[in-house]
C-alpha positions in Angstrom: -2.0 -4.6 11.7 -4.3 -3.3 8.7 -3.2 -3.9 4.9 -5.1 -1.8 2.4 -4.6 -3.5 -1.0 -5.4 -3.2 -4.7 -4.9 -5.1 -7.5 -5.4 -4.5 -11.4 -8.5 -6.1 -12.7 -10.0 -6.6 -15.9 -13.3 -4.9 -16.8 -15.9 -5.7 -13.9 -18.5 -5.6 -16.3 -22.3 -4.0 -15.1 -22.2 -3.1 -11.5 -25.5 -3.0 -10.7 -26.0 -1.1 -7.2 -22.4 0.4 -7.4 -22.3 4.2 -6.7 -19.7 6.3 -7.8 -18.2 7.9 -5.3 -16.4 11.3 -6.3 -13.0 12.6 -3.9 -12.5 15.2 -2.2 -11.6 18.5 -4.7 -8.0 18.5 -3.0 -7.0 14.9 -3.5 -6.0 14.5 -6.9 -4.5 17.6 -9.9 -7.5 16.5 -11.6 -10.7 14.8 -10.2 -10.8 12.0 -12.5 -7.6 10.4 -11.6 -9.4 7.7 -9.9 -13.1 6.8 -9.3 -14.5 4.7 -7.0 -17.8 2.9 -7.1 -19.3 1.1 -4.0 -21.9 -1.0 -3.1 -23.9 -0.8 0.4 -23.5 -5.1 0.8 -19.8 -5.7 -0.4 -16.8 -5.0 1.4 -14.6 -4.3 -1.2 -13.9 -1.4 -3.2 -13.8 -0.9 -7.4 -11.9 1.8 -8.9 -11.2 3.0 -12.0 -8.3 5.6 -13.1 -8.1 7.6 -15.8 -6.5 5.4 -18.3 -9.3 3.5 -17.8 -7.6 0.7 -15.7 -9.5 -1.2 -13.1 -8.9 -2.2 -9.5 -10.3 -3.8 -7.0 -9.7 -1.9 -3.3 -10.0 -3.8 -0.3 -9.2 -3.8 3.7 -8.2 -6.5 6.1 -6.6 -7.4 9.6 -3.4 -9.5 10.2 -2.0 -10.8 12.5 1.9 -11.7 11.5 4.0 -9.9 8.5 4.1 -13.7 7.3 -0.3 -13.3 6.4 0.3 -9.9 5.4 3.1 -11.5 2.8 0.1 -14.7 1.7 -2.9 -12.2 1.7 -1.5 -9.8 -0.9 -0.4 -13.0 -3.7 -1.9 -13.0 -6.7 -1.5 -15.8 -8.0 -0.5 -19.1 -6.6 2.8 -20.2 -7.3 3.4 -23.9 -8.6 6.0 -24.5 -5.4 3.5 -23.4 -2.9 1.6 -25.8 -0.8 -1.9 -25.8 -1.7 -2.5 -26.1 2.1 -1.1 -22.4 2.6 -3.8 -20.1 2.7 -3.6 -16.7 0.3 -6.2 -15.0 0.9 -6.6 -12.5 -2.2 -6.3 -15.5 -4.4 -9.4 -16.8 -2.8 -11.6 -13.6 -2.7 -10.5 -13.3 -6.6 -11.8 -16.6 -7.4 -15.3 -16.1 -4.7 -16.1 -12.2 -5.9 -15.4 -13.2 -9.8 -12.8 -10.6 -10.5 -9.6 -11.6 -12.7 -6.4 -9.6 -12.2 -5.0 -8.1 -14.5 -1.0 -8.4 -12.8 1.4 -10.7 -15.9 4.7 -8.8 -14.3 4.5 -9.3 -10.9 3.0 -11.7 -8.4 1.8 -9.6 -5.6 -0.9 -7.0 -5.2 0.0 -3.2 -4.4 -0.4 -3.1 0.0 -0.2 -0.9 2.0 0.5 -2.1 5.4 -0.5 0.2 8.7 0.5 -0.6 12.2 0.3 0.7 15.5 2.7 0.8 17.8 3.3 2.3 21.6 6.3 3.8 20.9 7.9 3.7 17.6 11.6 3.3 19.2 9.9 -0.8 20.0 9.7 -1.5 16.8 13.1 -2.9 15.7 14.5 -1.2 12.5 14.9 -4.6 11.1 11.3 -5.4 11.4 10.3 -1.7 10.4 11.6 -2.7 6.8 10.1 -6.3 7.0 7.0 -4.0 7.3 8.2 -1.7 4.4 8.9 -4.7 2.0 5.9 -6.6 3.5 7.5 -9.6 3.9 6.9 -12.7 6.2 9.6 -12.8 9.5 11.1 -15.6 7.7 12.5 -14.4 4.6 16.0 -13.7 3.9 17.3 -9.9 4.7 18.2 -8.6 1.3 18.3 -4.9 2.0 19.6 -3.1 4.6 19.0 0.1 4.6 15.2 2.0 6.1 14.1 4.6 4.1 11.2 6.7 5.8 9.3 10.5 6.8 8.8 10.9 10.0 5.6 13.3 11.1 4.7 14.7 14.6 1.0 14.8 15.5 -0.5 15.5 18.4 3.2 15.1 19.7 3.2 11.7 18.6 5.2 10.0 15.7 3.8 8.7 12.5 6.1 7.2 10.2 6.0 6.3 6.3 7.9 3.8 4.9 8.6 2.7 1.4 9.4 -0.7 0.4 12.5 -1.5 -2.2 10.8 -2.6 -5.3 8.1 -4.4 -3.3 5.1 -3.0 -4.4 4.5 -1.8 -0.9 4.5 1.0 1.2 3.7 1.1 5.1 2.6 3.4 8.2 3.9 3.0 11.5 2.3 5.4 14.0 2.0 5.7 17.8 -0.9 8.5 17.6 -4.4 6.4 17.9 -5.9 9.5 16.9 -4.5 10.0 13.8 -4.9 6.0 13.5 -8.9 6.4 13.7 -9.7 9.6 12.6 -7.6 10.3 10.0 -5.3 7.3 8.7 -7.5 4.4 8.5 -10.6 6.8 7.1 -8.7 8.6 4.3 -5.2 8.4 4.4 -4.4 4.8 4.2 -6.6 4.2 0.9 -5.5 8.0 -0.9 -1.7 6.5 -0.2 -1.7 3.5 -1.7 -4.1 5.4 -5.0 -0.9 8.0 -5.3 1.7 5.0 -5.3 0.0 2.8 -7.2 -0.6 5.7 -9.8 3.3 6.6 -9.1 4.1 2.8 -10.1 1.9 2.5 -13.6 2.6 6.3 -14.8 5.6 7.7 -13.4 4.2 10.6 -11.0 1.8 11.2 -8.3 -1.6 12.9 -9.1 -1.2 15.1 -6.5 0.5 18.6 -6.2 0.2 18.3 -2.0 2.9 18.4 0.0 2.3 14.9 1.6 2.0 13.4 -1.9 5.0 15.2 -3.1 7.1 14.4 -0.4 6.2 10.8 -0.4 7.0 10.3 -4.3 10.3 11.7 -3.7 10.4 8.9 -1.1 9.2 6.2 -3.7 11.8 7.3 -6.0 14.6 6.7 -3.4 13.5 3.3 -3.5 13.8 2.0 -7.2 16.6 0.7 -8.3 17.4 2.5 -11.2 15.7 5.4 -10.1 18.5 8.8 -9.5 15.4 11.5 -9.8 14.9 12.3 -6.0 16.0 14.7 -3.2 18.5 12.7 -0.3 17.1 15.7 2.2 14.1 15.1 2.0 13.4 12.1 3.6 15.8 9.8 6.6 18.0 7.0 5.2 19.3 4.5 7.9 21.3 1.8 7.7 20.6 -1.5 9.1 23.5 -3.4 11.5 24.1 -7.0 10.5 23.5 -9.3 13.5 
C-alpha cells in the first residue's frame, strides 16, 4: 500500500540545490499550474501552483488503512495519545516546513494498492480505502463511488473519498502499477484533485482528468454539478 500526500505549506524560503522540474506539455491547460522543485538528497517533493501556494509532495509505504489514517494528520489532536505515532506531523517538525491547513486536519492522500483480483477486495474496505480511514472507524457512508479501467485486460479502479480529502487506486495490473501509476499517475492525481479542492476545477482538459472531476463532484455534499453516467455508484449492504 503506497499513499502519495501533499499538504499546504507556508513559503519554504531559499532552496538552495532545488531544481525546478517543468511537466510534461499535456498535463496541465497551462504549464504553470504547478511546479515542482527537487533536490538530488531529499525525498520529498516542493511544489508550487499558480496562485502561488506551496506544498510539500511526498511518498510512503503502509502497511494497515489505520497508518495510512495517522501518516496523513496534520496536526495532533489534544485527545490523541502522544504515544501514537503520525508520521507527517513528525517529518513537518524534522524537514522545518509549517502547514499551511486552519480548516481541516488531514493532508490531501492519495492512497494506491494492489490487489490479485479486485473482486478480493471487500466493497466495504474499497471505501475504507476511498475515505482513508483506519479499519476501526465507524461506517458513515455507504455507498462506493468509482471508474473502472481495463489495461492490459486487467482492472484498475479509481475511487473518490466523501469529503475526505482523499482519493484512491486499486489495480490488479503490476504493470500499470510500475510503469505508469506509481511513476506519473499517482502524483499528477492527487495535483488535479488537490487543484479541484482549492479552485473549483481540474487543470486539465484530458479525458482521465475530466472524467475523474466529474467523479470528485459526485462526492461532495452539496455538490449537484456532475454526470450519474459517467462513473459506477454502488451501494454498500449493512452487515
Amino acid at each position: 500500500m503506497w499513499i502519495d500526500i501533499m499538504v499546504p505549506i507556508d513559503h519554504p524560503g531559499f532552496l538552495p540545490g532545488f531544481q525546478a522540474v517543468a511537466p510534461e506539455p499535456y498535463m496541465f491547460d497551462q504549464q504553470d499550474r504547478f511546479t515542482s522543485y527537487r533536490h538530488e538528497d531529499f525525498p520529498y517533493t516542493l511544489m508550487k501552483d499558480d496562485h502561488h501556494q506551496w506544498y510539500l509532495a511526498v511518498r510512503w509505504e503502509c502497511e494497515s488503512l489505520t497508518e495510512v489514517k495517522y501518516a496523513r494528520q496534520v496536526h495532533r489532536p489534544s485527545y490523541m495519545d502522544e504515544q501514537t505515532t503520525l508520521k507527517l506531523v513528525d517529518y513537518m517538525n524534522e524537514t522545518g516546513f509549517s502547514a499551511r491547513m486552519a480548516d481541516f486536519d488531514k493532508a490531501f492522500v492519495h492512497t494506491t494498492v494492489f490487489a490479485d483480483r479486485l473482486e478480493k477486495v471487500p466493497a466495504d474496505r474499497q471505501l475504507r480505502i476511498a475515505n482513508a480511514d483506519g479499519e476501526d472507524d465507524p461506517a458513515v457512508i455507504r455507498n462506493l463511488h468509482f471508474i473502472d479501467n481495463l489495461y492490459k485486460s486487467r482492472r484498475t479502479r479509481f475511487l473518490s473519498g466523501f469529503e475526505t480529502y482523499s482519493i484512491a487506486t486499486i489495480t490488479e495490473n503490476r504493470f500499470y502499477l510500475e510503469q505508469v501509476h506509481l511513476p506519473a499517475s499517482a502524483s499528477l492525481y492527487l495535483q488535479y484533485f488537490v487543484y479541484y479542492h482549492r479552485y473549483g476545477h481540474v487543470p486539465s482538459k484530458q479525458m482521465m482528468a475530466r472524467l475523474l472531476e466529474n467523479l470528485w463532484a459526485s462526492t461532495q455534499a452539496m455538490n449537484t454539478g456532475w454526470n450519474p453516467a459517467l462513473f459506477t455508484a454502488e451501494t454498500i449492504p449493512e452487515n
